[in-house]
Residue, then its C-alpha position, 0 to 999 in steps of 0.5 A: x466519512x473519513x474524520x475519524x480515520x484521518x484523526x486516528x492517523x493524526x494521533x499516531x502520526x510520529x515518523x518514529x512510527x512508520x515502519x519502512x518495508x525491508x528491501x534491498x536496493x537494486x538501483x537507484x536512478x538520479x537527475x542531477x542530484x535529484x532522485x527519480x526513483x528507485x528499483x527495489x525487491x522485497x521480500x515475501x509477505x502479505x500485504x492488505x490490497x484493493x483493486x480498484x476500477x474507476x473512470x479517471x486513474x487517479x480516482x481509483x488510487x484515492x479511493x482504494x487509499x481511503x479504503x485501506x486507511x479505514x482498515x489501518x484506522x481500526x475497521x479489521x478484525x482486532x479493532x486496533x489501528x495497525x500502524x503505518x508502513x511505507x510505502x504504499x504501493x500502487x499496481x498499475x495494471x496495463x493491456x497484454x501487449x503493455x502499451x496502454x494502461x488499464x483503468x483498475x489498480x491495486x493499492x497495497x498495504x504490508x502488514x507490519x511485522x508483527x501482523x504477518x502471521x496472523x493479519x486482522x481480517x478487513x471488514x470491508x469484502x473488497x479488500x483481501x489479505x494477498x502473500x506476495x512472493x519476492x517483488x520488484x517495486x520502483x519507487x518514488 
């Protein structure tokens, strides 16, 4: 199911590709030289997303990924592969009081610069275009 996603992917696979989202830095945390991770704000924009609630954690982050690489392979409204932009975020939603966490997440896409005025429309209904307002993302 995913072979021509991933041959899609493999073609357009040169780093000089992927779009790094803009962000300013707002800390950096190391461990001997080693980065743990890194606290970053960005800016408004839309973003493809998936929410995503199976039984295990990591199940949910591949599945809704698998998912959201189909929309930037071609499966969206223009028929084009939309280009990779990192990083892909990963919601981790958690209960009120945020001492556990929940088994849904929501994997995120930013639409490359020149999709965000008029982002391809998913073909798949579970995936939605979101505006996100200025950010806080941590990092790895």
């Amino acid at each position: 199911e995913m072979a021509e996603p991933i041959q899609q992917l493999t073609r357009n696979n040169n780093p000089q590709e992927r779009q790094t989202i803009p962000f300013t830095l707002i800390q950096r945390k190391e461990k001997l030289g080693d980065l743990l991770y890194e606290k970053r704000q960005y800016g408004k924009a839309k973003w493809a997303c998936i929410k995503m609630k199976e039984k295990q954690y990591e199940q949910s982050i591949c599945l809704g990924f698998m998912k959201l690489m189909r929309y930037i392979c071609e499966q969206n409204s223009s028929g084009l592969y939309l280009g990779i932009t990192i990083p892909i975020v990963t919601i981790v939603h958690t209960n009120e009081s945020q001492s556990e966490m929940r088994q849904s997440v929501t994997v995120a896409y930013y639409l490359p610069e020149l999709l965000q005025d008029e982002p391809p429309h998913p073909f798949d209904s579970d995936i939605i275009i979101e505006e996100w307002p200025s950010t806080i993302v941590y990092s790895r």
